[in-house]
C-alpha positions, 0 to 999 in steps of 0.5 A: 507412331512411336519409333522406340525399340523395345527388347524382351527384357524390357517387355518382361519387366512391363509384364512385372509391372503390369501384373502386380499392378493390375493382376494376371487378367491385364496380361494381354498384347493389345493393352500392353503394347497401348500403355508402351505407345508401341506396336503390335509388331514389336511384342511379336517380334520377341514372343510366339504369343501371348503364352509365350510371353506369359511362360517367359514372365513366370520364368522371369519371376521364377529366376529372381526368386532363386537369384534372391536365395543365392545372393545370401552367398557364404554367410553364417546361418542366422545371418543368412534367414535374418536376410530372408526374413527381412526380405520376406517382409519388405520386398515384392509383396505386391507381385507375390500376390499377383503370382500366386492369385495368377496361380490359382487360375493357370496351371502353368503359373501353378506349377512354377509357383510349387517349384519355387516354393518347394526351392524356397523351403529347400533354401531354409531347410538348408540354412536350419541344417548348416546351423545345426537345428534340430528338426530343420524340416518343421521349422523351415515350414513354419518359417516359410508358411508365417512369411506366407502367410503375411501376404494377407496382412497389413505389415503394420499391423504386425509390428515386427522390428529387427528384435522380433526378427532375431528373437525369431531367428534364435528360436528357429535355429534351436538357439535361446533367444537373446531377450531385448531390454525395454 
């Protein structure tokens, strides 16, 4: 038997793993504590149940996104959703799929799921505002449910480099938009 000590943390992350890996349906004790090589005993040691662990995880996942929001710190408006709008293109696709494919089986998963889009869209709304946008509300909801909505296409099949990104972003905040050279 393996003697290794796993914390919570790292049960978390293999929950992460496994979740956009293999979807919501993998989430059982037996078959992740099997891929660790660990005992039942140790996943118990630092979840109720499996409910437990599953709460933790959406939590988990919940305060990353908000931790990814708040990192922008004291940026000026434009650079501040250029960063979300990169981030949205390239970053934890695979595991936002699973979330909220999860979320349409369990509530749970459903309600964090509306709590950090709702922080999502209150994030961008506030950026709009600082940058003096008009009608920030719309435009936030457009920008949150175009990166939404990425989620279902193939992200080379967009094409957006940083030029489109800016040009974007210029409209987004009521600005003219800078036009590229070719």
């Amino acid at each position: 038997m393996n003697k290794k000590r796993l914390s919570a943390q790292d049960w978390l992350e293999h929950g992460l793993e496994t979740l956009t890996q293999d979807g919501f349906a993998a989430l059982k004790a037996a078959s992740m504590t099997k891929a660790l090589g660990v005992s039942r005993g140790s996943f118990y040691w630092h979840f109720k149940d499996i409910e437990d662990f599953k709460r933790r995880l959406l939590a988990t996942w919940q305060q990353r996104t908000v931790a990814q929001a708040a990192s922008l710190g004291p940026l000026d408006p434009k650079t501040q959703l250029l960063a979300l709008m990169k981030a949205s293109l390239r970053d934890g696709l695979e595991l936002e799929r699973a979330v909220r494919a999860w979320a349409t089986h369990d509530p749970e998963a459903q309600r964090t799921v509306s709590v950090v889009d709702s922080l999502r869209l209150f994030t961008l709304e506030s950026i709009m505002r600082a940058a003096g946008a008009p009608d920030p509300r719309p435009r936030a909801a457009f920008v949150y449910a175009a990166s939404l909505g990425q989620l279902a296409v193939d992200s080379n099949v967009l094409g957006i480099d940083e030029g489109h990104l800016e040009a974007l972003a210029d409209l987004m905040l009521g600005a003219k938009p800078n036009r590229r050279s070719k």
